[in-house]
BADRENDO-385412 format. One record per residue: residue number from 1; chain; x, y, z of N, C-alpha, C in turn; residue in three letters. Coordinates in nm, 2 decimals. Layout:
<sites>
<site NUM 'A' <X Y Z> <X Y Z> <X Y Z> 'ALA'>
...
</sites>
This chain:
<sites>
<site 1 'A' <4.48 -8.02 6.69> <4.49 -8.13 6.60> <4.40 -8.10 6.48> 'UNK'>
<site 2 'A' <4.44 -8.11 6.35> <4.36 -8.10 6.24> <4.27 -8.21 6.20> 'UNK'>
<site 3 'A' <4.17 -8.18 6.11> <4.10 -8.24 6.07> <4.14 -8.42 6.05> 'UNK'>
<site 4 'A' <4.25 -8.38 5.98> <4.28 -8.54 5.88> <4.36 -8.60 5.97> 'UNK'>
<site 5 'A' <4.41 -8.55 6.10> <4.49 -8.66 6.18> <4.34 -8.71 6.27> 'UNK'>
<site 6 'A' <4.27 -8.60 6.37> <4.14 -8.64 6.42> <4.07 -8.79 6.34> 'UNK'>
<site 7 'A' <4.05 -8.78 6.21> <3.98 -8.87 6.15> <4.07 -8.99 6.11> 'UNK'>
<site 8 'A' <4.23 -9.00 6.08> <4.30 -9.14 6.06> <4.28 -9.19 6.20> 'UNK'>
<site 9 'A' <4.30 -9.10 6.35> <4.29 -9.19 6.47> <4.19 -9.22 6.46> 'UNK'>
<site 10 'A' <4.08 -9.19 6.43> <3.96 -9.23 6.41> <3.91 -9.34 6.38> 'UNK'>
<site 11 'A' <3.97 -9.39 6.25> <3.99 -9.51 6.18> <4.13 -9.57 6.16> 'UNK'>
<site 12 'A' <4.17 -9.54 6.28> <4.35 -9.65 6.27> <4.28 -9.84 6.25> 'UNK'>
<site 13 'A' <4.15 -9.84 6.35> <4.10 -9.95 6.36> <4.03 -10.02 6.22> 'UNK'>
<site 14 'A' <3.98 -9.94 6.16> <3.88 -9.95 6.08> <3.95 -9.93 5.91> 'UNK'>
<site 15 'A' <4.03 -9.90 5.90> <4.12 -9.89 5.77> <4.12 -10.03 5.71> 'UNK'>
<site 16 'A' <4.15 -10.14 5.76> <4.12 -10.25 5.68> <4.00 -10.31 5.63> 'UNK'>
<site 17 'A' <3.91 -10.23 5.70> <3.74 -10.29 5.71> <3.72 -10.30 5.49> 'UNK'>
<site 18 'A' <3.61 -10.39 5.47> <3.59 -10.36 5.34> <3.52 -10.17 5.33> 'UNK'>
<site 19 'A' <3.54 -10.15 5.21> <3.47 -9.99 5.14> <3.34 -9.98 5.25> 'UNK'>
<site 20 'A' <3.26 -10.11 5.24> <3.07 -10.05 5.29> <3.12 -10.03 5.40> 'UNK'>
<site 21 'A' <3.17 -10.15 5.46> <3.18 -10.12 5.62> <3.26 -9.96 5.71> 'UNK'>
<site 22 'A' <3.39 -9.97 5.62> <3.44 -9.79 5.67> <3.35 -9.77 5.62> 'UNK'>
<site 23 'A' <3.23 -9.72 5.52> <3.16 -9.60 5.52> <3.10 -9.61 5.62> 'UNK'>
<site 24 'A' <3.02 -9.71 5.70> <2.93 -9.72 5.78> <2.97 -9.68 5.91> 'UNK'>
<site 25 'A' <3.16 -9.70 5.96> <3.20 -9.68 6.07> <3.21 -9.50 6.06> 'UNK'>
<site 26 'A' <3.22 -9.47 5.91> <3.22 -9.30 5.93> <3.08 -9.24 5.94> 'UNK'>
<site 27 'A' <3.01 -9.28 5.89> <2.86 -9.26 5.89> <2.83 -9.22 6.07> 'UNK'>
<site 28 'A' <2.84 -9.35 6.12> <2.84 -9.37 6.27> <2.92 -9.25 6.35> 'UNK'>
<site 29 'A' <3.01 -9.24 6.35> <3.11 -9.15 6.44> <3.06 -9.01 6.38> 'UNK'>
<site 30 'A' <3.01 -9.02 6.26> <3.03 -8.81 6.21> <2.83 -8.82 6.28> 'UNK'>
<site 31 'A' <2.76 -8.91 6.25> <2.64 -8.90 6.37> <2.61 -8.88 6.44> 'UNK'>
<site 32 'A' <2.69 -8.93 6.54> <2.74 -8.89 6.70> <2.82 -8.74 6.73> 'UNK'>
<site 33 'A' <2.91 -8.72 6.67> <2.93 -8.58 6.64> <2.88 -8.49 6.60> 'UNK'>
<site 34 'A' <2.79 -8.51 6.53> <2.68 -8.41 6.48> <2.59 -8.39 6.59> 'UNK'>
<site 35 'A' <2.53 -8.52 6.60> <2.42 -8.53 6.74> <2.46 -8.46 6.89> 'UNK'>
<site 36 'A' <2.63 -8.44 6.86> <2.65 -8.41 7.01> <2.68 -8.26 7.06> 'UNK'>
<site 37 'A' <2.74 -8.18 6.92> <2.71 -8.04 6.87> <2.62 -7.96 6.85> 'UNK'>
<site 38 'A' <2.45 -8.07 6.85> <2.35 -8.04 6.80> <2.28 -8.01 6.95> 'UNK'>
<site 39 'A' <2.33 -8.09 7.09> <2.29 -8.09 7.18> <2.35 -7.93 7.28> 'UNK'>
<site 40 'A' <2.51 -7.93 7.24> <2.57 -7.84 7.28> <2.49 -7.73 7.23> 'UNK'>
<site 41 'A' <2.50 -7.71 7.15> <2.39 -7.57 7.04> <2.29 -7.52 7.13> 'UNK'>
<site 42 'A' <2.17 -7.61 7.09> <2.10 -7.61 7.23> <2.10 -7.53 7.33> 'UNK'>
<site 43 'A' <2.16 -7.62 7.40> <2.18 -7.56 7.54> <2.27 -7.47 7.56> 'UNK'>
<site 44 'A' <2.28 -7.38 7.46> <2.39 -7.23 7.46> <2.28 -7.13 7.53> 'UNK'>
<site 45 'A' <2.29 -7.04 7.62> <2.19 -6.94 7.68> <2.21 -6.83 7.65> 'UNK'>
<site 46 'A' <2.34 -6.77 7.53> <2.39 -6.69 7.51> <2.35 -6.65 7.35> 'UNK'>
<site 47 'A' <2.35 -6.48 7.33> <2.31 -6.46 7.18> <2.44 -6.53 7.11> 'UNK'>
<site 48 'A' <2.54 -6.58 7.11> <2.66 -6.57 7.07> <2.70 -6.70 7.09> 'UNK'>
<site 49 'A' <2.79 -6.77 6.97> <2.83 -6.93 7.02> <2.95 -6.87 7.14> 'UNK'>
<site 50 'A' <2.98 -7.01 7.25> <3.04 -6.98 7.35> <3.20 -6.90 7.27> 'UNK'>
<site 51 'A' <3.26 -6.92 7.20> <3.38 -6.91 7.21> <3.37 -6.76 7.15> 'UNK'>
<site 52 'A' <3.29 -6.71 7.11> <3.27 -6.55 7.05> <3.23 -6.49 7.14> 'UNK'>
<site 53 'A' <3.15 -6.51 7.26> <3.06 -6.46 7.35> <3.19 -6.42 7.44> 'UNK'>
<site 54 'A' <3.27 -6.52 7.48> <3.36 -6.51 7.55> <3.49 -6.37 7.51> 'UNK'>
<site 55 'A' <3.52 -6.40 7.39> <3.57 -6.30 7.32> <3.55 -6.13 7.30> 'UNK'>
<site 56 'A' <3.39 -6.19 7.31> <3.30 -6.04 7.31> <3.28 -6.00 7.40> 'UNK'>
<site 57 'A' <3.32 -6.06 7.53> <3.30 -6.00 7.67> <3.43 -5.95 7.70> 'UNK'>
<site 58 'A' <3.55 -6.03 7.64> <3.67 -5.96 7.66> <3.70 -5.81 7.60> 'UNK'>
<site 59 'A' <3.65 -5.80 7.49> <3.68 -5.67 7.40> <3.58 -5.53 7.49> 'UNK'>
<site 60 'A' <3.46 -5.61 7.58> <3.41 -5.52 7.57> <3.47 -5.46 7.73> 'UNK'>
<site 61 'A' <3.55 -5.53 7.79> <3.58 -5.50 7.90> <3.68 -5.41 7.86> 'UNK'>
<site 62 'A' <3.79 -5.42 7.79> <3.85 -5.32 7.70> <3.85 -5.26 7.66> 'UNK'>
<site 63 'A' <3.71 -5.21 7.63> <3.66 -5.04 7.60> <3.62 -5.00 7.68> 'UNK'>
<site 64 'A' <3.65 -5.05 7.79> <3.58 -4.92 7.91> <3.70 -4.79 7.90> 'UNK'>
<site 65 'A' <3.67 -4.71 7.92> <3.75 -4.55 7.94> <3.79 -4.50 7.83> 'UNK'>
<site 66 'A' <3.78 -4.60 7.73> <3.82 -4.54 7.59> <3.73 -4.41 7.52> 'UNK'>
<site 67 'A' <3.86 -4.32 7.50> <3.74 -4.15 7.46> <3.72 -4.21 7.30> 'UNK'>
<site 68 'A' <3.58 -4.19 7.33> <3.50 -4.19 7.20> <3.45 -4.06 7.13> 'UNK'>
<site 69 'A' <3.43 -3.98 7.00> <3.42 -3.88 6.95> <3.34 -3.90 6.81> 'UNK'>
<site 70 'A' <3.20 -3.84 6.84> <3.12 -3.86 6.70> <3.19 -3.79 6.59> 'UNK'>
<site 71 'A' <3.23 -3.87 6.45> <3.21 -3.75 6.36> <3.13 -3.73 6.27> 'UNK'>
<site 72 'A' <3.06 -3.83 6.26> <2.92 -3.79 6.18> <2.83 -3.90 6.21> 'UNK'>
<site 73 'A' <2.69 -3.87 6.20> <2.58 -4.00 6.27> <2.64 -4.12 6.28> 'UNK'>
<site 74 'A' <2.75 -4.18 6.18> <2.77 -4.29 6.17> <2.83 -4.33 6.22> 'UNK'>
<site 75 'A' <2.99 -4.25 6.20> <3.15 -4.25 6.18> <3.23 -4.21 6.35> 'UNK'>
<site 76 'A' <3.23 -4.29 6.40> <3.32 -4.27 6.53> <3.49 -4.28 6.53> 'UNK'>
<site 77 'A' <3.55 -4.15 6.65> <3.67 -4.14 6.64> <3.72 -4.22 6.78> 'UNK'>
<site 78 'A' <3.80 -4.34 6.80> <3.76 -4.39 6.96> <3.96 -4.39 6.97> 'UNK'>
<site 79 'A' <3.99 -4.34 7.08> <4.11 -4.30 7.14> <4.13 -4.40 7.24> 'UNK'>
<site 80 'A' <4.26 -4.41 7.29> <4.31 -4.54 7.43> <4.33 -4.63 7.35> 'UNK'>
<site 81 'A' <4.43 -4.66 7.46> <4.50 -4.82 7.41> <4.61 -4.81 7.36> 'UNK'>
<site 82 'A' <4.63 -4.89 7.27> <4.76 -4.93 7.18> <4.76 -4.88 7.02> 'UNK'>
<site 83 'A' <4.64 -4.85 7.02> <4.63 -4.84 6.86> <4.47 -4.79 6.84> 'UNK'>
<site 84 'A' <4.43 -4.65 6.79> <4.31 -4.59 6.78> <4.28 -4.62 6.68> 'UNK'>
<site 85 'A' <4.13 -4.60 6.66> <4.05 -4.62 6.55> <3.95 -4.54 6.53> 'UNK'>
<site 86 'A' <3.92 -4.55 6.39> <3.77 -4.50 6.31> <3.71 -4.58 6.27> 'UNK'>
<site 87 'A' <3.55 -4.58 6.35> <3.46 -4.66 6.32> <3.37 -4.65 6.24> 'UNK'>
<site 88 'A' <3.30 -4.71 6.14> <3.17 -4.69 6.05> <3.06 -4.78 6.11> 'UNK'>
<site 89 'A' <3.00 -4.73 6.19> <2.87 -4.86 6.25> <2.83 -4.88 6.15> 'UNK'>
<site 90 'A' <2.78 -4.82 6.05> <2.68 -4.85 5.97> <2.76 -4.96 5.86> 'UNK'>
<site 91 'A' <2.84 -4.92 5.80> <2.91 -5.03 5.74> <2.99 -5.13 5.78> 'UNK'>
<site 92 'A' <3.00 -5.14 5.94> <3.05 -5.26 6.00> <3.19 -5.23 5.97> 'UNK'>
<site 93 'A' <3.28 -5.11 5.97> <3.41 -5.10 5.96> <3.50 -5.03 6.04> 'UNK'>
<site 94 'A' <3.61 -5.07 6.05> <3.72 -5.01 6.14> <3.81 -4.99 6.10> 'UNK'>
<site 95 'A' <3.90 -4.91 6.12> <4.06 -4.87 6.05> <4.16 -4.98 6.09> 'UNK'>
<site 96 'A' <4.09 -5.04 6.21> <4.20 -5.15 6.26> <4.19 -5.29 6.16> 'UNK'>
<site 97 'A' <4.07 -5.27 6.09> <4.05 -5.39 5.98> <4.00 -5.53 6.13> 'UNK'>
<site 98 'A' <4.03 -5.53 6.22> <4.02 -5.69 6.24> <3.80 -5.68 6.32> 'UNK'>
<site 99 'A' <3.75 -5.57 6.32> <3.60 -5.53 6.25> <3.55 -5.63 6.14> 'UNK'>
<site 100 'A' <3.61 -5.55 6.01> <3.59 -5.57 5.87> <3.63 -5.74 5.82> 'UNK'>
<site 101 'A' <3.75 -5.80 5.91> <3.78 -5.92 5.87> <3.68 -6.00 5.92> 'UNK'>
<site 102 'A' <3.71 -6.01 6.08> <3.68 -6.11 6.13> <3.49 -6.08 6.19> 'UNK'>
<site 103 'A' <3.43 -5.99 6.14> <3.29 -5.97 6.14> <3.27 -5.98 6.30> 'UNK'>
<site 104 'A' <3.34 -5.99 6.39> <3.32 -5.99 6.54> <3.37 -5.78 6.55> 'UNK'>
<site 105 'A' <3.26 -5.71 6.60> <3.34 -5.60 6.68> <3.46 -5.57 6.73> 'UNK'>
<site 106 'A' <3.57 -5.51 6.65> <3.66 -5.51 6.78> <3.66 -5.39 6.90> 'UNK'>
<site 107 'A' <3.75 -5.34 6.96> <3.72 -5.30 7.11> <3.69 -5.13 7.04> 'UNK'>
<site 108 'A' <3.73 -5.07 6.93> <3.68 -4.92 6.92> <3.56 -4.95 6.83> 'UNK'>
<site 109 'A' <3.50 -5.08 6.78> <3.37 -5.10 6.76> <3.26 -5.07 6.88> 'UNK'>
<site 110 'A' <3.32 -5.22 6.99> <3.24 -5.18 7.08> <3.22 -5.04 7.14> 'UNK'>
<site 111 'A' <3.35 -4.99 7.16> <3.34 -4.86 7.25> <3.22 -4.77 7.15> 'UNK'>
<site 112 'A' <3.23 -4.76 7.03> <3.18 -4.68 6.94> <3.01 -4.70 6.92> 'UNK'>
<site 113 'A' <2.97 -4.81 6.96> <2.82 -4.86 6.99> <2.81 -4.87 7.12> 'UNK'>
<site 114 'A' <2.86 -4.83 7.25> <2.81 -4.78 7.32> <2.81 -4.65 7.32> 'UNK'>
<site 115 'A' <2.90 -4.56 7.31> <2.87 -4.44 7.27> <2.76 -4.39 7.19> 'UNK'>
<site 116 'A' <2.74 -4.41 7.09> <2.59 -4.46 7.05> <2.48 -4.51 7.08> 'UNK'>
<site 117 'A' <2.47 -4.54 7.17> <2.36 -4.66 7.17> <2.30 -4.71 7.11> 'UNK'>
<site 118 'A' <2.40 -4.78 7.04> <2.35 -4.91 6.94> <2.40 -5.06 7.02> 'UNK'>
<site 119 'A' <2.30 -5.15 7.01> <2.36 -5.30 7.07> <2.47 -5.35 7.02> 'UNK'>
<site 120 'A' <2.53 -5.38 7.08> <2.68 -5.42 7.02> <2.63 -5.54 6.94> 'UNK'>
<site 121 'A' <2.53 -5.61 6.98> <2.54 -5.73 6.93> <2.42 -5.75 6.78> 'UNK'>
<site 122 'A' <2.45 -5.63 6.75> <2.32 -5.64 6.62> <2.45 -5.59 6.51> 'UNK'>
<site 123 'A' <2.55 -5.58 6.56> <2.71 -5.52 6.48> <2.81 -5.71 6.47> 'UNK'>
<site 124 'A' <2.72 -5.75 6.51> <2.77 -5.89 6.49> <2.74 -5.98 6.37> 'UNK'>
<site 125 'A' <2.83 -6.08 6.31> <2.78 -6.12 6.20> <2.74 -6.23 6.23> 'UNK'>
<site 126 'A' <2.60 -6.26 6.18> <2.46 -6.35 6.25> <2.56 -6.51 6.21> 'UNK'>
<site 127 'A' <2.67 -6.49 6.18> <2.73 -6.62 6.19> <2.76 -6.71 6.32> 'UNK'>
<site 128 'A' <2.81 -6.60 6.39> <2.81 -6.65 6.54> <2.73 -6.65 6.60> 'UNK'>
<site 129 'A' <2.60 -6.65 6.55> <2.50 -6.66 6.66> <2.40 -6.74 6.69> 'UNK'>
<site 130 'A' <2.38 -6.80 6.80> <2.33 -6.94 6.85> <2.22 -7.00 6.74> 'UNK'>
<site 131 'A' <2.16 -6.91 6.66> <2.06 -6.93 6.58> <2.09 -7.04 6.45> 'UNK'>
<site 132 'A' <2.25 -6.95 6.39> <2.35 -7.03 6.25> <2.39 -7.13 6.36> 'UNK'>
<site 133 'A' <2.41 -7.13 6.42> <2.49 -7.24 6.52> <2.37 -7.40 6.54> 'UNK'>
<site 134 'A' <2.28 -7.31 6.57> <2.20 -7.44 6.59> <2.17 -7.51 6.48> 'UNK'>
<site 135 'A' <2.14 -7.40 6.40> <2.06 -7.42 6.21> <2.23 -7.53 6.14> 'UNK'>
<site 136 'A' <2.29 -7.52 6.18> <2.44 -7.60 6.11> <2.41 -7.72 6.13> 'UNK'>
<site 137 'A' <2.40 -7.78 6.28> <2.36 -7.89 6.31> <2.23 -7.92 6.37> 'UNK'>
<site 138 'A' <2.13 -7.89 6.30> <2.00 -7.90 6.26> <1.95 -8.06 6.16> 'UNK'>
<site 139 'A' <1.99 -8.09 6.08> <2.00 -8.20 5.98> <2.04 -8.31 6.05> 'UNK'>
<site 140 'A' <2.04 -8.45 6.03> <2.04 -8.55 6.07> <2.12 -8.63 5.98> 'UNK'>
<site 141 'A' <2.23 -8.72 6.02> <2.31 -8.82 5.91> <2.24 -8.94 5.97> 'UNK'>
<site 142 'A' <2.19 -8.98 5.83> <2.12 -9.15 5.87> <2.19 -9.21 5.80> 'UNK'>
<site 143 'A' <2.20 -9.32 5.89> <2.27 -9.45 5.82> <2.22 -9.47 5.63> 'UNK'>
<site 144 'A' <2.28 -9.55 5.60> <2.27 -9.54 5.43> <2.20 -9.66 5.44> 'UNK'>
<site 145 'A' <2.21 -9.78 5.55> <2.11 -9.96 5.56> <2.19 -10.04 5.46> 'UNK'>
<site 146 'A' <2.10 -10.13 5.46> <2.22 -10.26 5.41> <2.16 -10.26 5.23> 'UNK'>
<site 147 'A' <2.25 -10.33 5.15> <2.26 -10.34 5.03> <2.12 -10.35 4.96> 'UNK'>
<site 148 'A' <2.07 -10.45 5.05> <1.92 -10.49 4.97> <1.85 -10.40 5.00> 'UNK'>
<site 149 'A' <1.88 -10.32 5.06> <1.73 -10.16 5.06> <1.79 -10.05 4.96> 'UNK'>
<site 150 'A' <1.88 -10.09 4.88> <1.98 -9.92 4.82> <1.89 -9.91 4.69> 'UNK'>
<site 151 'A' <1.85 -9.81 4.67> <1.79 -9.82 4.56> <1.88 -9.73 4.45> 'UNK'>
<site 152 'A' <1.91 -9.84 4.34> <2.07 -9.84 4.27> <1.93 -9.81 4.14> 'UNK'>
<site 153 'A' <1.99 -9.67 4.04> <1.93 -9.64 3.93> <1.97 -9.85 3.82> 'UNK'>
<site 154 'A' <1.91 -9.84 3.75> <1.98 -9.95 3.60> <2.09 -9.91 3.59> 'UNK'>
<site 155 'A' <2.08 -9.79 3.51> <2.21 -9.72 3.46> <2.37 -9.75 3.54> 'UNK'>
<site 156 'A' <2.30 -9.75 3.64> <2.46 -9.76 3.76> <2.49 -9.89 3.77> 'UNK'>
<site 157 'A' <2.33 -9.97 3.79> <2.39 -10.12 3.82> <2.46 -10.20 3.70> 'UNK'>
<site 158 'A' <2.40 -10.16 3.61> <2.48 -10.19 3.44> <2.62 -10.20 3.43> 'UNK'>
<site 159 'A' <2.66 -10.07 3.54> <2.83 -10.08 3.51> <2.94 -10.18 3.58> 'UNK'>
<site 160 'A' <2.98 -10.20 3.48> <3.12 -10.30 3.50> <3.26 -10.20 3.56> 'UNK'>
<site 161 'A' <3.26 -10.26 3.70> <3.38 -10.16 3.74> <3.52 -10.29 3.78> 'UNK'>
<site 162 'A' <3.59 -10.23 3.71> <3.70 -10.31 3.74> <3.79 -10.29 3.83> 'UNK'>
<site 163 'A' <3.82 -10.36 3.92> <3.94 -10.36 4.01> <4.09 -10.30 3.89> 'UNK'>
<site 164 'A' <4.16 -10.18 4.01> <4.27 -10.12 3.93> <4.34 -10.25 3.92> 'UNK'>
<site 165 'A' <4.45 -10.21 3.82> <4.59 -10.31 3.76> <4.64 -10.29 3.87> 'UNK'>
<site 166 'A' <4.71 -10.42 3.94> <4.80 -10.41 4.00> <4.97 -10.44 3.98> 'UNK'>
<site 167 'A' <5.01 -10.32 4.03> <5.15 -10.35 3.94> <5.26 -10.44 4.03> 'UNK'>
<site 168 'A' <5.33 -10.50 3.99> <5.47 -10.62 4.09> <5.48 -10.52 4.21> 'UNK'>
<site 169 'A' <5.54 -10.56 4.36> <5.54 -10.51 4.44> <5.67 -10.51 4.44> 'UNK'>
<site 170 'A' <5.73 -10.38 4.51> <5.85 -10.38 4.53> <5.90 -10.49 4.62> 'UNK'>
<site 171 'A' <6.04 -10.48 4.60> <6.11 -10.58 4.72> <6.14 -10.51 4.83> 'UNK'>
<site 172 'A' <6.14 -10.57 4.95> <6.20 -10.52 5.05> <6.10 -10.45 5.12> 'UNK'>
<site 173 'A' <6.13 -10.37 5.27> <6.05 -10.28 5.34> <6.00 -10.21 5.29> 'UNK'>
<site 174 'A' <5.84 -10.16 5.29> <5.77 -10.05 5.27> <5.78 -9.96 5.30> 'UNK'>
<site 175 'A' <5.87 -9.86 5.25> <5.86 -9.67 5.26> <5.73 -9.63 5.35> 'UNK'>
<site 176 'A' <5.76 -9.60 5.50> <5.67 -9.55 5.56> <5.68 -9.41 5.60> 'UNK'>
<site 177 'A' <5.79 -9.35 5.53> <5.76 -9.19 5.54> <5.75 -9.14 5.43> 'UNK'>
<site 178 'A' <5.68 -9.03 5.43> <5.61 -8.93 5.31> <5.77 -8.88 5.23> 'UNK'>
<site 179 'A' <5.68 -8.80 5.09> <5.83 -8.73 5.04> <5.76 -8.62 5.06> 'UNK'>
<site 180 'A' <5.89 -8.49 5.13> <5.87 -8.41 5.12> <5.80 -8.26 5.05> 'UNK'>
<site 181 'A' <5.69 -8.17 5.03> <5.63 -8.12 4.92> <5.76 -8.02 4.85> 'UNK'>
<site 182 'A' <5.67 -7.96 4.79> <5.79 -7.86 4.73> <5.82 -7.78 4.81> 'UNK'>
<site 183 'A' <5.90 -7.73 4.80> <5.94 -7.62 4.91> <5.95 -7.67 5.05> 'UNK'>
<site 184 'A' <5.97 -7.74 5.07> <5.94 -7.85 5.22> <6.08 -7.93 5.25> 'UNK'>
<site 185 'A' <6.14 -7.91 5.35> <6.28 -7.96 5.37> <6.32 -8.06 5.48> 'UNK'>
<site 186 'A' <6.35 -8.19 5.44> <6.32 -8.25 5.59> <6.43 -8.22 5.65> 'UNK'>
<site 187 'A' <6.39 -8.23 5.83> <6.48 -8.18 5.97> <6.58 -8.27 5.96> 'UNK'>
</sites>
């Protein structure tokens, strides 16, 4: 499920509420979700968030037997499998590209740092790792409080905002399906 359906079920309830109140009911729910990712983080015992760790155990079980071949301090030649590769530990690259893209080792990375003995996991990009993970949801969302605590510059309170024009309503049933985008053909 994406983003923007996750958050309309979110507020199927709450869509009529006035402006302050939805903000408050999103305020509330992205709090609890923050707070509860913040917990998960935590309690990760692994260098690696779970879902890369998992990943990273898979790749590495699949370099076992793979012939690895130095070709220069850096540059490894790693054979087996479906598709060989040339590794650059030092610049974190592979011929297979999915190294270089997706910043996780792939499996002639790993094979290529243990042939080396280098840690596989210092060839990782510190994005996955429990540290950025916890540091993300580190920060706290506080409620914003009620009107009479907001501390509103002059300048803002000065302004005159006007409710949009509203234009005649159509007749009849409300159009409750979208129009198709460009390129987009309905079934």
């Amino acid at each position: 499920m994406n983003m923007v359906k996750s958050l309309n079920s979110m507020l199927v309830n709450a869509r009529d509420f006035p402006y302050v109140a939805l903000l408050d009911v999103i305020q509330e729910k992205m709090s609890k979700w923050w707070n509860d990712r913040r917990i998960v983080a935590m309690a990760i015992t692994t260098p690696l968030t779970p879902s890369r760790e998992s990943e990273f155990r898979s790749r590495f079980a699949q370099s076992n037997g793979r012939h690895t071949s130095q070709l220069n301090p850096v540059t490894y030649h790693v054979k087996g499998g479906e598709l060989e590769g040339v590794v650059d530990i030092f610049n974190k690259m592979c011929t297979c590209k999915e190294f270089d893209i997706n910043k996780l080792p792939c499996v002639h990375a790993v094979a290529a740092a243990h042939h080396a003995q280098v840690s596989v996991y210092s060839l990782v990009s510190p994005y996955y790792t429990k540290e950025y993970y916890v540091l993300a949801y580190s920060e706290t969302i506080y409620p914003v409080g009620s009107q009479s605590q907001w501390d509103v510059p002059n300048e803002v309170a000065a302004r005159v905002v006007l409710p949009r024009e509203v234009k005649d309503k159509k007749k009849g049933r409300p159009k409750t399906s979208r129009f198709p985008s460009v390129g987009e053909f309905r079934k």
